[in-house]
C-alpha positions, 0 to 999 in steps of 0.5 A: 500500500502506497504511503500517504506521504508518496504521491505524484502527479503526471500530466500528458503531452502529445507524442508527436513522433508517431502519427497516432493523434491519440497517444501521449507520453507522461511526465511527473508534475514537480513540486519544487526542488529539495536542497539542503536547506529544505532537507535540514529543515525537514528533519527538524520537524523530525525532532531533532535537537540540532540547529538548522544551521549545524545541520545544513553545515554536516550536509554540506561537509557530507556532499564534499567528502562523498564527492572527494571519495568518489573521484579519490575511486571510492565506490560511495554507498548511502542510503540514497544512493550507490555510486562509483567510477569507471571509464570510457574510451578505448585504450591501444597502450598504457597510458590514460588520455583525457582526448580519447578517455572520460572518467564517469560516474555510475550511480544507483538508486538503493534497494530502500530508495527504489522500495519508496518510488515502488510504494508511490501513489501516482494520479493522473491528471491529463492533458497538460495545458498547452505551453513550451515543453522542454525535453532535452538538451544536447551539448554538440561538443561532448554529445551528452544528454541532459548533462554537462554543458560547454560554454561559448558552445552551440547547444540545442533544445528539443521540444514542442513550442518552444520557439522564442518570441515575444512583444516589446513590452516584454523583452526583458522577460523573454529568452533563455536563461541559466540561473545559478543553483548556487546564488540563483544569479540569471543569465541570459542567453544573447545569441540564438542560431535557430529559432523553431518550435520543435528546436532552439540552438544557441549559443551557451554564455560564457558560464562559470563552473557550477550547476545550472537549470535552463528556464525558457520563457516565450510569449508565443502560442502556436502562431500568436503571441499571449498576453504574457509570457510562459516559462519552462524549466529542463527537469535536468540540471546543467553542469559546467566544469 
């Protein structure tokens, strides 16, 4: 039985690579995202005697000793989630080359993670209203997916509605932007190389290290603009090393 606390929501979008006019693909509908502040704050709700502060302090010293064990060749096991390297590339001689080979991390979720997503309750809530859908995000550097981006590199969106327009009143609000997951500083992409509805390529800003969501925000619905703009954020976060 599906704990109270487990529930999702997904909403529907047209799939519009197959000709059925009838088929959708689902997405879950997020509540937001959960840092470690959030996290802090919810366990003291749990009832622990511990400031928020001192909290938030432990999680953030554990996210850097995990990461410093994982790229020391750790293999990370928590609660959460299982993590070790390995590498990619194809090697002819004795020799690590960072042109021809790439360490990766692989990461699972835990018997006890995977047992909550099982037990969530899931509602499905139809057709999303119609708006930008943003679905991938591919770096033509590295070809990665959804992941870490080049700066001053082309980049593309995929989706459906997404072409980028809108009325001088609104100029400041429409466009492409990276917001900083650090101090939630916005940067605004300037160079755009195709506009369409189903592919945005651009030209990524000259970005500093560190983790990045993508919002798009468009005035334009099909063929006429609204009278204000939606925005859409990638559910993935960017990287830039």
């Amino acid at each position: 039985m599906a704990k109270e606390t487990n529930k999702v929501d997904i909403q529907l979008y047209d799939l519009a690579v197959t000709p059925d006019p009838n088929d959708y693909f689902g997405r879950v509908r997020s509540k937001g995202t959960i840092d470690n502040e959030a996290i802090a704050s919810r366990i003291k709700k749990e009832g622990s005697e511990y400031q928020a502060e001192t909290i938030i302090e432990l999680l953030n010293r554990a996210d850097r000793i995990k990461s410093e064990g994982l790229a020391q060749g750790y293999n990370v096991n928590t609660g959460f989630v299982n993590a070790r390297l390995s590498v990619s590339g194809v090697f002819y001689e004795e020799v690590f080359d960072p042109k021809k080979h790439q360490l990766n991390a692989s990461i699972n979720l835990t018997s006890n993670t995977r047992e909550l997503i099982d037990e969530t309750k899931v509602t499905v809530l139809g057709q999303a209203q119609t708006g930008p859908v943003l679905l991938k995000v591919v770096d033509s550097f590295t070809g990665e997916i959804n992941a870490q981006i080049t700066p001053s590199n082309a980049i593309t969106i995929y989706g459906d509605r997404i072409k980028i327009d809108g009325s001088e009143e609104f100029k400041d609000e429409v466009g492409l932007f990276f917001i900083n997951l650090d101090d939630q500083s916005r940067t605004k992409v300037t160079q755009l190389i195709n506009n369409e509805n189903k592919a945005v390529i651009f030209m990524v800003p000259a970005l500093a290290k560190g983790n990045y969501e993508l919002e798009l925000v468009t005035q334009l619905n099909r063929n006429a603009l609204l009278k204000a703009p939606r925005s859409e954020k990638l559910e993935a976060v960017l990287i830039v090393n």
